[in-house]
C-alpha positions in Angstrom: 0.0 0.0 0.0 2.5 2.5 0.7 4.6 1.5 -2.3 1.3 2.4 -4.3 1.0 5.9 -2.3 4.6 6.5 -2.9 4.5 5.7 -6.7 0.8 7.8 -7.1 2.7 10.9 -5.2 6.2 10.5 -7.7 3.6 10.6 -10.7 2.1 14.1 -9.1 5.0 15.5 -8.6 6.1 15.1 -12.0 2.8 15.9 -13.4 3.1 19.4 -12.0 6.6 20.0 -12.0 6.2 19.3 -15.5 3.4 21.8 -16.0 5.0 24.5 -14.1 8.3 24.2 -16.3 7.5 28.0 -18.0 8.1 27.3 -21.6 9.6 30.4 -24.4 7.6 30.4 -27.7 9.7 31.8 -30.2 9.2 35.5 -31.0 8.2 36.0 -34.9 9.0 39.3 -36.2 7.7 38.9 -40.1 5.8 36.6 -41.9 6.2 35.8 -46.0 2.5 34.8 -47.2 1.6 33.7 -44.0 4.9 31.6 -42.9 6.2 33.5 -39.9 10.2 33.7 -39.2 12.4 34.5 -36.2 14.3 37.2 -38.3 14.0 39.9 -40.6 16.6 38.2 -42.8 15.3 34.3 -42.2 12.4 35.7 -44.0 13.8 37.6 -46.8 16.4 34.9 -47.6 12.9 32.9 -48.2 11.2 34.4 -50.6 10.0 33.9 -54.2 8.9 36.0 -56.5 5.4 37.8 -56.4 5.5 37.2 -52.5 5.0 39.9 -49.7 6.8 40.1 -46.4 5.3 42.0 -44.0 6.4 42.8 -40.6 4.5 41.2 -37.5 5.8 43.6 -34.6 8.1 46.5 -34.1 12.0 45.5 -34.5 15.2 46.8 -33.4 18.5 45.4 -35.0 22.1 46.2 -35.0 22.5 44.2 -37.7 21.9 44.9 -41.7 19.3 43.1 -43.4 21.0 41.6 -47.2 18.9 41.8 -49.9 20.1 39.1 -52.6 17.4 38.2 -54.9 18.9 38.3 -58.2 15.6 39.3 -60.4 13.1 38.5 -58.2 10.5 41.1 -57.7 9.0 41.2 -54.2 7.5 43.8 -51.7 7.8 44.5 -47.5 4.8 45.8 -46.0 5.5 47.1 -42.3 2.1 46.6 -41.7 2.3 50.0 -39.1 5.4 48.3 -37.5 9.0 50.3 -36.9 12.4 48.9 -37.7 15.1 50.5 -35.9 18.5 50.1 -36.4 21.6 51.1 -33.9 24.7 49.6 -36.2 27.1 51.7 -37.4 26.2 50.4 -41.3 23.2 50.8 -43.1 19.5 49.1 -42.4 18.8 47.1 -45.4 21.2 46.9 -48.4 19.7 45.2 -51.7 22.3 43.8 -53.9 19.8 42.6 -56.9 16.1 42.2 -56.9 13.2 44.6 -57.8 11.7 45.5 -54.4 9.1 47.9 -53.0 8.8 49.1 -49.4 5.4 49.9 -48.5 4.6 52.1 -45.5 8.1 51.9 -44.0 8.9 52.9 -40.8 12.8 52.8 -41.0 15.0 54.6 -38.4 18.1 55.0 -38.4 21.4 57.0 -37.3 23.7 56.4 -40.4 22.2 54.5 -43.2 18.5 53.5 -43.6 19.2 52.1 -47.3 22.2 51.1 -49.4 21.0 49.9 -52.8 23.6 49.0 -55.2 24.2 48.4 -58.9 21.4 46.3 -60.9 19.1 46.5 -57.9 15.4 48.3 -58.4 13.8 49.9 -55.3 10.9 51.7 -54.4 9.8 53.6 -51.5 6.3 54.3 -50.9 4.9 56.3 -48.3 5.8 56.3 -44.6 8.7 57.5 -42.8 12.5 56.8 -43.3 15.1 58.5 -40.8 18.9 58.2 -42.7 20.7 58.7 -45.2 20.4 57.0 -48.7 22.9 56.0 -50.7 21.5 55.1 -54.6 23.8 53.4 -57.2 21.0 51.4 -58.8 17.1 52.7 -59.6 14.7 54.2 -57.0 12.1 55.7 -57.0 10.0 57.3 -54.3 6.4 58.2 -53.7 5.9 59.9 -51.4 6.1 59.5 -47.7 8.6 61.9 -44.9 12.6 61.6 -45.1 15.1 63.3 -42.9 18.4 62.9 -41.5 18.2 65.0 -38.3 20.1 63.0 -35.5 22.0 61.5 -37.5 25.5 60.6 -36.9 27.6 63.4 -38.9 31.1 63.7 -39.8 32.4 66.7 -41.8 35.6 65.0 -42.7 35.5 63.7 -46.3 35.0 60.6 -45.6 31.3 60.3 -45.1 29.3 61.0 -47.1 26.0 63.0 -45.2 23.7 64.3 -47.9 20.3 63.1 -47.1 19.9 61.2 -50.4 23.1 60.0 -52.6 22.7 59.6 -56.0 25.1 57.9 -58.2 22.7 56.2 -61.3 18.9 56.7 -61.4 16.7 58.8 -59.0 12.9 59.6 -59.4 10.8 61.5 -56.4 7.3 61.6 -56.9 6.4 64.4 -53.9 7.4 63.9 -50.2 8.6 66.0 -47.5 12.9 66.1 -47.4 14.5 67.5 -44.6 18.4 67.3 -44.4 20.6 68.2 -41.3 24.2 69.4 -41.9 24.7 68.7 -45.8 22.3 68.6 -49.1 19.0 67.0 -49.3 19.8 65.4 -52.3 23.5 65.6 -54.2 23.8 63.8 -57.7 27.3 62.8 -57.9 26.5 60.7 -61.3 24.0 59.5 -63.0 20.2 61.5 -63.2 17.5 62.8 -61.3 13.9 63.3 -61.7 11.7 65.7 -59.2 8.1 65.6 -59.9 7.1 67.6 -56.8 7.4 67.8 -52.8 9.0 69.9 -50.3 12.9 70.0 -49.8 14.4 71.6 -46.7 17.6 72.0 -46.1 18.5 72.5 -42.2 22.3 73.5 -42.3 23.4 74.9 -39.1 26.5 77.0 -40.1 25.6 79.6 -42.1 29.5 79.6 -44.0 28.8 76.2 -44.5 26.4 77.1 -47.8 25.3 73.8 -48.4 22.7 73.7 -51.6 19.2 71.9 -51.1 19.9 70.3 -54.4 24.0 69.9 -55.8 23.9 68.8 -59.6 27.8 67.8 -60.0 29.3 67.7 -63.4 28.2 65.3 -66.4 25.3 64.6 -64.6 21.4 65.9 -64.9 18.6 66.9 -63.2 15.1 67.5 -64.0 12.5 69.5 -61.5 9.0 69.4 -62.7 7.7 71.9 -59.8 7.9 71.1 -55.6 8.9 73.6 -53.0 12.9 74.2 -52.0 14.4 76.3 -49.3 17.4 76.3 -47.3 20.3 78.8 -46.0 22.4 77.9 -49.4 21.1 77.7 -52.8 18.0 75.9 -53.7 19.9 74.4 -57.0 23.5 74.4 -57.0 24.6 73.2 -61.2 27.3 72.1 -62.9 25.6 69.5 -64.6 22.7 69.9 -67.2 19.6 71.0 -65.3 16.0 71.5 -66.4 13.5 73.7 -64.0 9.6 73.5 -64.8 7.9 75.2 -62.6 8.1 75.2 -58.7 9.1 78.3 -55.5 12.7 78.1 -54.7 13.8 80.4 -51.8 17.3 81.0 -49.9 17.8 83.0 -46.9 21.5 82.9 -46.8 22.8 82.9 -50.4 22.0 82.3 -54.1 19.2 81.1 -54.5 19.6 78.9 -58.1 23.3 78.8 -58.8 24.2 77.6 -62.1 28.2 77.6 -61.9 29.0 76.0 -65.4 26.7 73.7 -66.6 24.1 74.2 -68.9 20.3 75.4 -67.0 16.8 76.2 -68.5 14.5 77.5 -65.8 10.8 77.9 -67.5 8.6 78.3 -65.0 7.9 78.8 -61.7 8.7 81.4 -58.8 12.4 82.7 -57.6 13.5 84.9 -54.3 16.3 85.9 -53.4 18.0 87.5 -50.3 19.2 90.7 -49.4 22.9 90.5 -50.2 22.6 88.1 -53.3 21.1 87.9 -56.5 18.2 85.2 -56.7 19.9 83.9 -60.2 23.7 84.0 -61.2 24.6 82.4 -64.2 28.6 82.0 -63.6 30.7 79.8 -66.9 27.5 78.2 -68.1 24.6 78.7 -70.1 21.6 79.6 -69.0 17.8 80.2 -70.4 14.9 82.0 -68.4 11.3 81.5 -69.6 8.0 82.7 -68.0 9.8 82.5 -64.4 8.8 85.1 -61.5 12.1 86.5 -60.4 12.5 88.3 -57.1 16.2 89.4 -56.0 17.9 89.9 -59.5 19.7 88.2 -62.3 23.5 88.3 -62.7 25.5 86.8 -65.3 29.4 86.1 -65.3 29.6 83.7 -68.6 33.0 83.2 -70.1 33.7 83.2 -73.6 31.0 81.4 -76.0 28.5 81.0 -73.2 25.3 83.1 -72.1 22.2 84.1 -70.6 19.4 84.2 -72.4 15.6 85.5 -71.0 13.0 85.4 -73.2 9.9 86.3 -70.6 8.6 86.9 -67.1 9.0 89.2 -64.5 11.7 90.5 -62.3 12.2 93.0 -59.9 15.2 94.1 -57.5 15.0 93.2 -54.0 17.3 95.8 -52.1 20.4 98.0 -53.5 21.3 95.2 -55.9 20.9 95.4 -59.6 17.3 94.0 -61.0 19.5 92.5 -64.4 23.8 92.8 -64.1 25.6 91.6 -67.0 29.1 91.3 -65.4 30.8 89.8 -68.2 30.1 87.6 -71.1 26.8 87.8 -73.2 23.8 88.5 -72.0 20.5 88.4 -74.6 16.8 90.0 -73.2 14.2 89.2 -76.0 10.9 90.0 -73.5 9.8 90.1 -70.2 8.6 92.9 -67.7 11.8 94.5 -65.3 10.8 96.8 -62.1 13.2 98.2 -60.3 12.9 100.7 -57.1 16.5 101.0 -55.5 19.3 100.6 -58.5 19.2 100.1 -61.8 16.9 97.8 -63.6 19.6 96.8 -65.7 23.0 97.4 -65.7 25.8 96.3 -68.0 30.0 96.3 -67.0 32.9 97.3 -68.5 33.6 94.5 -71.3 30.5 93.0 -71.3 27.9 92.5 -74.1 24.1 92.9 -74.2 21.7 92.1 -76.3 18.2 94.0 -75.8 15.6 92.8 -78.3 12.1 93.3 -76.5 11.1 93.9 -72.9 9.5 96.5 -70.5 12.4 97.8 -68.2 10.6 100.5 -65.4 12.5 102.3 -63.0 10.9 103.9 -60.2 13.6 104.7 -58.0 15.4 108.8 -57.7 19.3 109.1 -59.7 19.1 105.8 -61.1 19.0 104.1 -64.7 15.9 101.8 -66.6 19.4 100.9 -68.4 23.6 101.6 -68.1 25.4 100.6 -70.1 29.6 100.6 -69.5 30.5 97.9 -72.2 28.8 96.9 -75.7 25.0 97.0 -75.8 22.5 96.8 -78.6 18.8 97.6 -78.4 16.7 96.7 -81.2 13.3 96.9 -79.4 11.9 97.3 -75.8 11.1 99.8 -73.6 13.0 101.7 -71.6 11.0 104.4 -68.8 12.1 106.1 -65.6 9.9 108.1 -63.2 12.3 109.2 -60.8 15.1 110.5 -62.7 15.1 112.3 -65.9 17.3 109.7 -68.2 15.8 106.1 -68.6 19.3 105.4 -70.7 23.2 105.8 -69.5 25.9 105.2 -71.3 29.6 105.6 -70.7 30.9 104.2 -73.8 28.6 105.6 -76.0 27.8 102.2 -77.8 24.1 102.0 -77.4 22.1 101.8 -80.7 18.7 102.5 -80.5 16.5 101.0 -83.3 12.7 100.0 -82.6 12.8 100.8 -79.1 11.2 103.0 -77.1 12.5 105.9 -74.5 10.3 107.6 -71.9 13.4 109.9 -70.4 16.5 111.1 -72.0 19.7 109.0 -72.9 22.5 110.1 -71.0 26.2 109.8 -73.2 28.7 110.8 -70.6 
């Protein structure tokens, strides 16, 4: 009998020591079409083409999620979920595949995404905090990007522009904020803007960073959005196209074509008080239908010039509305106001081309147009209302021909 107790109380014991053993489920972080994984990068390594993964719960990682999937085309959906990531690297880099984020919620302190060469990537929506650096194609539609926070290093060897592109760029809208460097700098390749807003945050006021740097042999193409920063809104030396959109600086130039070739048609340009809204320096440069609010200056070299064929300008302080520093400079329409200087004036040396064009001055001792190098007029009109010549010339060379003068020419 007691043997029988004995063995009935060693079956109990086991029974509930066996039952009060706590037992650890695995966590799953993201599922691919309903299979649920461990790891971010279980589940990517996984997948097939045509297949989602989507994330199940927020995740933090100090590690970088590979993206290998040769031409597969698949998509992440976050699903409302975060992915932080404290490493030193990047968040996700995708090697090869076509792959869309959807509703991303990727923060990070260095790199939220490196995608390489032969890789396709789009962001959609949602929020992405780090830089991106683009050698492949991406696209992004929408969503909220910014790098404030982020670890920074002035030292030329990070790179800590918002978005890096070195092959194929296309923004469709979204808000861009940068932090210390440009929003967006296009070291090679090309970029498309079809919209959004594009900030950039520099703290240093000598450190001039543009919102947008075009470098050399590259292009970029702006089909409107809003731009502002401290530096210039476009900084060019590559090929740039502007169609439309408000571009503001409150620190420097605002659209800075240094020697590259730049049409602007379209849209609306302010400047500050201490520098012209537009300076064309060794490139090429043509203005069409643009709203122009700080002046136009123009320091071409041999066989290159400014051309503006319509819209309207007017002077913003003690600055020149239109200076022609050096080089050529062609006016064939468009509607110049000027209050405090001269609405246009042309140096020493330098040759102007006046076609067609209303050029008002309102202001007391100042010029509609002076002229100190070579300047032809074969139409326009030229008026002042507070001084009693609308033309001065030092060198004498101004021919009038078709062109109209409400005030005397002054030949000194």
């Amino acid at each position: 009998m007691k043997k029988r107790i004995v063995s009935l109380l060693t079956v109990i014991i086991v029974l509930v020591l066996a039952f009060s053993v706590p037992t650890f489920a695995a966590k799953y972080v993201a599922s691919v079409d309903g299979k649920s994984f461990t790891s971010v990068q279980k589940a990517v390594n996984s997948m097939k083409s045509g297949q989602t993964l989507t994330l199940l719960s927020d995740v933090s990682s100090n590690s970088t999620v590979k993206i290998n999937l040769g031409s597969k085309e698949v998509s992440f959906n976050f699903a409302g979920n975060r992915y932080q990531y404290s490493g030193n690297g990047t968040a996700f880099t995708i090697s090869s595949g076509d792959i869309t984020f959807r509703g991303m919620k990727v923060l990070s302190k260095n790199y939220a995404f490196t995608i390489k060469k032969g890789s396709t990537v789009t962001l959609s929506n949602g929020r992405c905090t780090g830089y991106i650096e683009n050698k492949g194609s991406l696209t992004i539609n929408g969503g909220s990007y910014g790098a404030v926070g982020c670890v920074y290093s002035y030292d030329n060897k990070d790179k800590d522009e918002l978005i890096q592109n070195y092959n194929k760029l296309t923004i469709n809208k979204g808000d861009f904020t940068g932090y210390k460097d440009n929003v967006v700098c296009i070291f090679k390749g090309s970029t498309v803007i079809n919209g959004g807003k594009f900030v950039a945050n520099v703290e240093h006021e000598d450190m001039r960073w543009p919102v947008i740097s075009v470098w050399k042999n590259t292009s970029l193409i702006v089909n409107n959005g809003s731009f502002s920063g401290k530096g210039s809104c476009i900084d060019s030396g590559g090929k740039t196209t502007i169609k439309g959109g408000k571009f503001k600086s409150t620190n420097y130039i605002t659209i800075y074509n240094y020697q590259g070739n730049m049409r602007i048609e379209g849209g609306t340009v302010t400047g500050t008080k201490d520098y012209y809204a537009i300076v064309n320096e060794k490139g090429n440069m043509t203005i069409v239908d643009v709203t122009v609010k700080g002046g136009v200056g123009n320091e071409t070299t041999k066989n290159r010039k400014l051309k503006i064929y319509s819209g309207s300008f007017s002077d913003y302080s003690g600055y020149y509305n239109i200076r022609n520093f050096q080089g050529t400079m062609e006016i064939a329409g468009g509607k110049f106001v000027s209050k405090k200087a001269n609405t246009v004036y042309n140096d020493k040396g330098a040759k102007l081309v006046i076609s067609d064009g209303v050029f008002l001055q309102k202001g007391d001792n100042h010029y509609a147009l002076y002229n100190l190098g070579k300047a032809t007029l074969t139409g326009g009109s030229f008026t002042t209302r507070g001084y009693k010549y609308a033309i001065g010339s030092a060198s004498g060379s101004v021919l009038k021909k078709n062109s109209s003068v409400d005030g005397e020419v002054d030949y000194q």
